[in-house]
N, C-alpha and C positions, 0 to 999 in steps of 0.2 A: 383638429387632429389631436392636440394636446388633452381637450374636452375628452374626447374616444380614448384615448389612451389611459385615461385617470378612472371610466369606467371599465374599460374590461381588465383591467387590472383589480381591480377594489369590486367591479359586481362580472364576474366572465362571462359573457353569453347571453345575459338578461337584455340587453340591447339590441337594435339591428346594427349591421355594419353601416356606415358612414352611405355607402354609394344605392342599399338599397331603399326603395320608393315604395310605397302605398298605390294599391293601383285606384284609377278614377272610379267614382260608386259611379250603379248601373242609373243609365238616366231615368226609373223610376223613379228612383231613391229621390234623384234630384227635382221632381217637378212634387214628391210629396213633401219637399222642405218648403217651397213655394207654397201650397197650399196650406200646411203647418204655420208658417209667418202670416199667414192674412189671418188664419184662427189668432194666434195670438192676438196679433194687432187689435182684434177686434174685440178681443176679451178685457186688453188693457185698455182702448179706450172706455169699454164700458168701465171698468172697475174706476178710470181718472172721474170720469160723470159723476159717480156714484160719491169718489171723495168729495166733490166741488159741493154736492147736493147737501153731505151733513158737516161741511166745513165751513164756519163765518167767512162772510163775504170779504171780510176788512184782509188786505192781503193775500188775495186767495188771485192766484194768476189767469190772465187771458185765458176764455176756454178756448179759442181757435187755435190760441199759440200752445194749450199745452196737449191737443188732437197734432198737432203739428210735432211737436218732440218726442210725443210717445211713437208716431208711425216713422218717424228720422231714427228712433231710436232701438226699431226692430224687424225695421226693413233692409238690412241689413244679413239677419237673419239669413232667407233666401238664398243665399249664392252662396251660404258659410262651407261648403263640401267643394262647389267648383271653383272657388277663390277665395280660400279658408284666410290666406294674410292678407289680403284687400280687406275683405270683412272685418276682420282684426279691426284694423286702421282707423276706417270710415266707425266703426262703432265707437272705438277710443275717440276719436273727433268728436262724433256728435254728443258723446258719452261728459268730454269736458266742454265743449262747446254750451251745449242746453244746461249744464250743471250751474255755471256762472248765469245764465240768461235766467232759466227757468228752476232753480234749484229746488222748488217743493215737487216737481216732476220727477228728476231726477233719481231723488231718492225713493221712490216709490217702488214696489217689489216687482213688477213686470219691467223696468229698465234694468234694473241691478240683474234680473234671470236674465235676459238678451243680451247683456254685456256678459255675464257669467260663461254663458255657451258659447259666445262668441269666442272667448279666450282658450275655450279648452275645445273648439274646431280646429280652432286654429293649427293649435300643440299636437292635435291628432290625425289630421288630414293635411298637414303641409307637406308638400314634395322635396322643396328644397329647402335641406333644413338651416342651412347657415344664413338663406333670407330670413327663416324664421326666428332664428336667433339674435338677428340684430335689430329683426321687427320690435319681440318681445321682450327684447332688454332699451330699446328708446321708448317705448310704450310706459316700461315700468319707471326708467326715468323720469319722464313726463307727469306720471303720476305724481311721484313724490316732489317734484319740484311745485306741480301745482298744490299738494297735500299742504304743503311747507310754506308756501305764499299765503294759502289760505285762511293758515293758522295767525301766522307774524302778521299778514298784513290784511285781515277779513274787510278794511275798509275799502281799499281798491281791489278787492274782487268783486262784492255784496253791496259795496256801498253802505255798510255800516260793520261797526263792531261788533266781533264775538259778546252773547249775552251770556256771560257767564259769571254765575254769582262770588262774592267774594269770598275767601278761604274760611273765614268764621261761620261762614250763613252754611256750609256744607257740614257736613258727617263722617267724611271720608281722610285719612290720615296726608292724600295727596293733594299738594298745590292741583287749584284745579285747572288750569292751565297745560302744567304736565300732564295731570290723569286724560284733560281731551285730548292733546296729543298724542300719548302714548296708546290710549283706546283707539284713537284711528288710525294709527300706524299698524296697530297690530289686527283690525279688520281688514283693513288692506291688504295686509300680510297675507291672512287665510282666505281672501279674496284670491288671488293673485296666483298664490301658491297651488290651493287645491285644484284652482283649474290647470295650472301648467301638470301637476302631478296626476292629476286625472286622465290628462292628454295622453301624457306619457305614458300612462298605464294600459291606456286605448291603444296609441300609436306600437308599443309593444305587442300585445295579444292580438292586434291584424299580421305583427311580422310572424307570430308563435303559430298562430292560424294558419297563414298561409304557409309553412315551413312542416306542417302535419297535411295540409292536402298535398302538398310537393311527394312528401313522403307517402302520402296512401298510394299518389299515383306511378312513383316507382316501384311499391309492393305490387300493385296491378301487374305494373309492368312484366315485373318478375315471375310473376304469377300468371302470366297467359306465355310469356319464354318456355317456363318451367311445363308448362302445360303443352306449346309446341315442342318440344324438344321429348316431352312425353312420348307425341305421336310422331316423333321423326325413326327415334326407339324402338316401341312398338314395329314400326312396317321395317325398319332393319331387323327385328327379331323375325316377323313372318318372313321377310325376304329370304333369311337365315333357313327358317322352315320350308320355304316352299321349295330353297336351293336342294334340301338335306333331304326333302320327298321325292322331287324329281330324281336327283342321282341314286335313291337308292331304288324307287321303284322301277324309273324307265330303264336303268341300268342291267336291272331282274329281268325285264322285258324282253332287252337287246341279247341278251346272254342266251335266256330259254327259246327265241326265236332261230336263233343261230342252231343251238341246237334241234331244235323239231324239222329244221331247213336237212340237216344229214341225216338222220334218222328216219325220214319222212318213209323212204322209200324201201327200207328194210324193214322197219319197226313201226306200224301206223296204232298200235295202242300205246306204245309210250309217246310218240305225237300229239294223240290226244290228249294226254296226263300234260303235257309242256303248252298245251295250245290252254289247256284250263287254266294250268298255272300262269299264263301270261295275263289272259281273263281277271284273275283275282288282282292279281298285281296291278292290271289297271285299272279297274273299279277300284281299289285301295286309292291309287292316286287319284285318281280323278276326285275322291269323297274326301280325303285330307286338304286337295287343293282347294275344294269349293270352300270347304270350312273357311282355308285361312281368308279366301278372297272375300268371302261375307262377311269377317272382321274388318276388312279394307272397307267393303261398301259401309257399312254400318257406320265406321268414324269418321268417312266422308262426309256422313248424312249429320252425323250428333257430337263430334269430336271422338276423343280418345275413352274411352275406361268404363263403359256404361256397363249395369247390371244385365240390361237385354241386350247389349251385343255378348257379356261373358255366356248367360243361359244357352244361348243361339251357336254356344263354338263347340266342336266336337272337342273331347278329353284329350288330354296330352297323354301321348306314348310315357312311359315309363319303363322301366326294368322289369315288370310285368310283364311285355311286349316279348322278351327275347328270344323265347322258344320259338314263336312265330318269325320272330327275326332267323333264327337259323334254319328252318323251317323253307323259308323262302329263299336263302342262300342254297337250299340244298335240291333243292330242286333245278336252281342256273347249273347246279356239276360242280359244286365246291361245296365238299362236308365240312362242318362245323365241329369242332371240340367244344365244350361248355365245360371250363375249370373256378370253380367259385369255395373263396378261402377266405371265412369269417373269423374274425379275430372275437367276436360275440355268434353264437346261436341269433339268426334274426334281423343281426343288424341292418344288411342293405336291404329286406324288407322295410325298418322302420325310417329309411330316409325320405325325407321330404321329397316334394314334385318337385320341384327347380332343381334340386340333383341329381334326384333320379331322372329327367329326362334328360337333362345335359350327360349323364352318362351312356343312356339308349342312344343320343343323337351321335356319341362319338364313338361307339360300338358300328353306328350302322354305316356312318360314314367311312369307315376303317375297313369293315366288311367291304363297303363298296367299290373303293379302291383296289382291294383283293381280286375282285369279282372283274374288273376294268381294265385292271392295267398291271397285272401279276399271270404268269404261266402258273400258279400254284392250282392246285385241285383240292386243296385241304387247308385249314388255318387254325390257329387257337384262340379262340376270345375267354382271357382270364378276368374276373371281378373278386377283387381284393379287398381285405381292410384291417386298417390295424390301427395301431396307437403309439404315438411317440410323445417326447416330451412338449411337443408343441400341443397335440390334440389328436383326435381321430380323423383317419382322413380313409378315402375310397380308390381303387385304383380300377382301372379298363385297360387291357393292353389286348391287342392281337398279333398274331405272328402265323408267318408264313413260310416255305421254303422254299418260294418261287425266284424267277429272276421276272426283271421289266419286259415287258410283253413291246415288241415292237411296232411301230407304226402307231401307237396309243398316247394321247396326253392329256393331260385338264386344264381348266381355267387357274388351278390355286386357289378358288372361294373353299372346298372343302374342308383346305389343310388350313387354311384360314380361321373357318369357322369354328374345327375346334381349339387352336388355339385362344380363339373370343370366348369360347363357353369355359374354360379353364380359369381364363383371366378373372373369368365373372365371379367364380370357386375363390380364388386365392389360390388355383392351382398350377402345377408345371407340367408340361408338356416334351416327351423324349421321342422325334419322330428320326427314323436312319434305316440305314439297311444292317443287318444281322451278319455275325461271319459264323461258317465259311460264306454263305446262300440265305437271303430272303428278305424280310422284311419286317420293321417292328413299329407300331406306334403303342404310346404307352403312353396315358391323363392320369394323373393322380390329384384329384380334388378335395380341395378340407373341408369335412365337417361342421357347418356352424355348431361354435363350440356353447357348452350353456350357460358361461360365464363369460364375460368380454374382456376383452384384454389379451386374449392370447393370437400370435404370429402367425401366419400361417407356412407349412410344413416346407422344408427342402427338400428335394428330388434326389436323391445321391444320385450320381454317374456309378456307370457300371462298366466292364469292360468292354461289352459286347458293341457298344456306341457310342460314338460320341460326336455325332451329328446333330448338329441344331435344326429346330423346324424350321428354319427359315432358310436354312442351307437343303432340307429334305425337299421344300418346293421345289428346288429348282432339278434335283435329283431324281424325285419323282412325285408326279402331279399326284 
């Protein structure tokens, strides 16, 4: 712990934390480290053949015995990923073991590679690392006590004397004594060293690794949420619309049927004018519903937002729309007023679709309410627009001087929804009854402005109300 603590203080983050683990390579990996180990093997014994072949005979070791140390000394190899500190071990063993027995073996470049790799599997595939710590620190002990026997006392290791020439007979400023000492302590060193450091460098970049797939696969994550929540949006928007089609068009429906039902039998050409108008009004709905329901089938089939389900969706109503909107109100038996006050020549032409239809949609449902659940015969729908120090903003009010029509009520999705579509603005919303008589809702939506940073607008109160929309549901649906 104190080890952990000296690094993330001195290097933060470069490490994994203490408790996590490397996870097991896939058992490919592991039967082609087996097959890797017999290649070697069989390249070092050739290459040991080969020394024996242009090496004098005089002192040149058992060829059985040194087939025997090279395959002890790389078989080993094998298992280095699924018992990276066993392998350690057994290599250090056979690594000083044949060194004292066989030592022209030993040093040869295919045992010094197998003990190399061995050390820095180890450092990079061990699980637990404080086994491996105490592996790799009696290991390095081990070493240097046999480095240091070998040197002081090469007689009972070798059975003879270091050959090493007298200080006069050399070239070099150091006893040579020291300088072989000091030269094999410090290849040991960078023996030793660069494997643990290389370990570590491995053992690291599998945690870095794996902490970059962790992280793709929570952006996934986020990214298929983000994408369902996409289409949860979307079908509350068409639910939104199909709500705001049905109540305005069947609402036309019910109104113009009632009247052609009184009228019928005094007046049979104005019956036919309300039997057509009821006709249009439902071909209207019927051909807005399909639309929106063919965006439902279509995300069904391919998800949310595609190019061919947009091509495939009929146009969104806008403030275009509205003549037709009073149009169709005036035919239920309720005239419309059309009052529109530009604060610009032009402006609520030039607003976007996302405004302009949230303003159509809370005109129409304002109307329809009118038309529903109001004794009124007549109403005003104003469109407004002006400029304050926040920005430009658009307004929609309707009024009427009916009182609540008895026996009538709603669900609350309407007064609802346009509350939703104001939200959506940054806008506010004044829905109540009018004094002395009637009835008022009133959206006033901001502008997206053309610079960011600006608030979006306040509603002043006014006298004639001061009824909240959420107090107006319960007043009138």
């Amino acid at each position: 712990m104190k080890l952990q603590a000296l690094r993330e203080r001195f290097l933060p983050g470069t490490f994994p934390p203490p408790e996590w683990e490397r996870a097991q390579p896939p058992a490919a990996l592991l039967v082609r480290d087996i097959w890797v180990t017999l290649a070697v093997m069989a390249a070092a014994i050739l290459g040991m053949e080969m020394i024996l072949s242009f090496a004098p005979s005089e002192g040149a070791p058992d060829r059985l015995m040194s087939y025997l140390a090279i395959a002890a000394m790389t078989a080993p190899l094998a298992f280095r990923r699924r018992f990276p500190i066993t392998s350690m071990l057994v290599l250090s063993a056979c690594f000083m073991g044949f060194g004292i027995w066989v030592p022209q073996v030993a040093v040869q470049l295919a045992p010094q590679i197998a003990y190399f790799v061995g050390l820095y599997s180890a450092v990079t595939w061990a699980k637990d690392r404080r086994a491996l710590a105490m592996s790799l620190c009696g290991v390095i002990v081990a070493m240097f006590l046999w480095l240091v026997i070998t040197i002081t006392n090469a007689s009972f290791v070798y059975g003879t004397e270091l050959d090493l020439p007298a200080p006069m007979e050399t070239s070099g400023a150091i006893d040579p004594v020291f300088a072989f000492a000091g030269y094999s302590f410090m290849v040991n060193l960078f023996f030793f060293g660069g494997a643990t450091f290389l370990g570590l460098m491995s053992w690291r970049s599998a945690w870095q690794h794996e902490l970059v797939v962790d992280q793709s696969r929570q952006l996934q994550e986020q990214s298929d949420e983000l994408a369902r929540r996409a289409v949860i949006d979307e079908r509350l928007r068409i639910a939104r619309e199909l709500h705001d089609v049905v109540a305005h068009h069947i609402s036309a429906v019910g109104v113009q049927a009632a009247a052609a039902r009184l009228v019928q039998p005094r007046d049979p050409g104005r019956t036919a004018e309300l039997l057509q108008s009821i006709e249009g009004s439902a071909r209207q709905a019927v051909g807005e519903t399909r639309s929106l329901l063919r965006v439902l089938r279509h995300e069904d089939r391919h998800g949310s937002g595609s190019d061919e389900g947009n091509s495939r969706r009929a146009p969104e109503p806008s403030l275009h729309e509205i003549p037709a909107l009073l149009e169709q109100s005036k035919q239920t038996g309720v005239s419309i007023e059309l009052i529109m006050v530009e604060h610009q020549p032009g402006f609520l032409d030039s607003l976007g679709a996302g405004l302009s239809l949230a303003l159509y949609r809370i005109a129409a449902e304002s109307l329809a309410n009118v038309r529903q659940h109001s004794t009124a015969r007549s109403a005003v729908l104003s469109l407004r627009s002006g400029r304050s120090e926040h920005g430009d903003w658009v307004e929609v009010e309707v009024t009427d001087n009916g009182t609540a029509r008895q026996g009538t009520h709603g669900s609350g999705f309407g007064l609802r929804g346009i509350l939703e579509r104001a939200e959506l603005h940054q806008g506010l919303v004044d829905i109540g009854p009018r004094s002395p008589a009637g009835w008022r809702t009133r959206a006033r939506l901001q502008v997206p402005p053309a610079m960011p940073g600006l608030s979006p607008v306040t509603l002043p109160a006014t006298s004639e109300t001061n009824t909240l929309a959420s107090g107006a549901m319960e007043a009138r649906p």
